[in-house]
Each structure stands twice: as C-alpha cells, then as structure tokens.
C-alpha positions in Angstrom: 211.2 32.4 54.6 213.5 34.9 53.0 217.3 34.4 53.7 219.7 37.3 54.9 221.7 38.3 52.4 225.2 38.4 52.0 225.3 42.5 53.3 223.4 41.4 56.3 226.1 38.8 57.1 228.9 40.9 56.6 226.8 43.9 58.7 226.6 40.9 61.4 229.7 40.0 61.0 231.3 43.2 61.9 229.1 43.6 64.6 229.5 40.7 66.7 234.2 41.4 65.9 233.1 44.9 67.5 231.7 43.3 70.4 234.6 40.7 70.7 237.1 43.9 70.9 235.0 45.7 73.1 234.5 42.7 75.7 238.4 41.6 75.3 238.8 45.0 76.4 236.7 45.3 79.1 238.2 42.1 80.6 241.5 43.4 81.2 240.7 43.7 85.1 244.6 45.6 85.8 242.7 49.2 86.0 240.1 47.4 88.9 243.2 45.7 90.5 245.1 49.0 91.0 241.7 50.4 92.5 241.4 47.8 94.6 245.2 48.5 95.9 244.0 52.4 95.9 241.6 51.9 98.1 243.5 50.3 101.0 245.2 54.0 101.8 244.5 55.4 104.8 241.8 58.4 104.6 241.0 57.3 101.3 237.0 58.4 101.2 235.0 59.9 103.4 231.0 58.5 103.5 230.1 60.7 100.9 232.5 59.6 98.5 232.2 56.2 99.6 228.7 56.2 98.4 229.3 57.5 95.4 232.0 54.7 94.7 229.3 52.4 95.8 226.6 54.1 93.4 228.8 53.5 90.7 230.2 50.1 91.5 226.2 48.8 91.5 225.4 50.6 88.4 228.6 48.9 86.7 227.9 45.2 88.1 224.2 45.3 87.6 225.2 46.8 83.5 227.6 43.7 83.2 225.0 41.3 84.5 222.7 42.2 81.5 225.1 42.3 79.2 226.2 38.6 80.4 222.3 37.7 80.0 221.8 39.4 76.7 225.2 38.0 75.4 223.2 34.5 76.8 220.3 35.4 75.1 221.9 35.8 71.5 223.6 32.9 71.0 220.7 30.7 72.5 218.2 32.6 70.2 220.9 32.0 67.2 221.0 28.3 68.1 217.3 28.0 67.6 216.6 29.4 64.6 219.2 27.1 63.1 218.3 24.0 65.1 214.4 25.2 63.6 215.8 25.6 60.3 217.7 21.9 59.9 
C-alpha cells in the first residue's frame, strides 16, 4: 500500500490546526450568553421573528451535531487504519 507523503502530512497537518482554530473559536459561547440576556427584554419578538430565531437556532444545532459526528467519525476512522496497519 502506498504511503502519504511528506506534502500530504503537512497538507493534513494544516488542515486539521485550521479546524482546531475554527472550533476554539466557535466555543467561545459569550456572543450566545449576551443573546440569551437579549432575549429576556420585554417586547423583544413578535411570532414572526420568533420563528425565524427558531429557524435559525435548529439549523445551527442540527449543523453542530454533524460536525460533532463527523469530527467522531475522523478520528475513529484514523484509529483504524493504524490499528489495521500495526
């Protein structure tokens, strides 16, 4: 079986520090807190806008779910090809 080479590790490499900034990023909740204090004010949304919140707060929990899974799905699939390969 051929090997990766050493561009392909460092292409990898890069890759998976992107996705370590991106997710440190996105877990810095403090914009999400201040919504959730936003919120509270009186006559904040009408039912229109509150199903558009909604809409949006779906789409953005079901997209972090997946990602959760495919982040899963990497490293289990990484563990196996070099539990296969030993």
């Amino acid at each position: 079986m051929e090997r990766l080479n050493e561009d392909h590790v460092a292409f990898l490499q890069k890759q998976i520090e992107a996705v370590q900034v991106e997710l440190a990023a996105m877990a810095d909740d403090s914009d999400l807190k201040e919504l959730l204090r936003i919120i509270h004010f009186p006559g904040y949304t009408t039912p229109a806008e509150f199903l558009f919140h909604r809409a949006v707060l779906d789409s953005m929990l079901s997209q972090v779910q997946g990602l959760a899974a495919l982040k899963r799905g990497l490293l289990e699939g990484g563990r196996a090809i070099v539990d296969a390969s030993q």
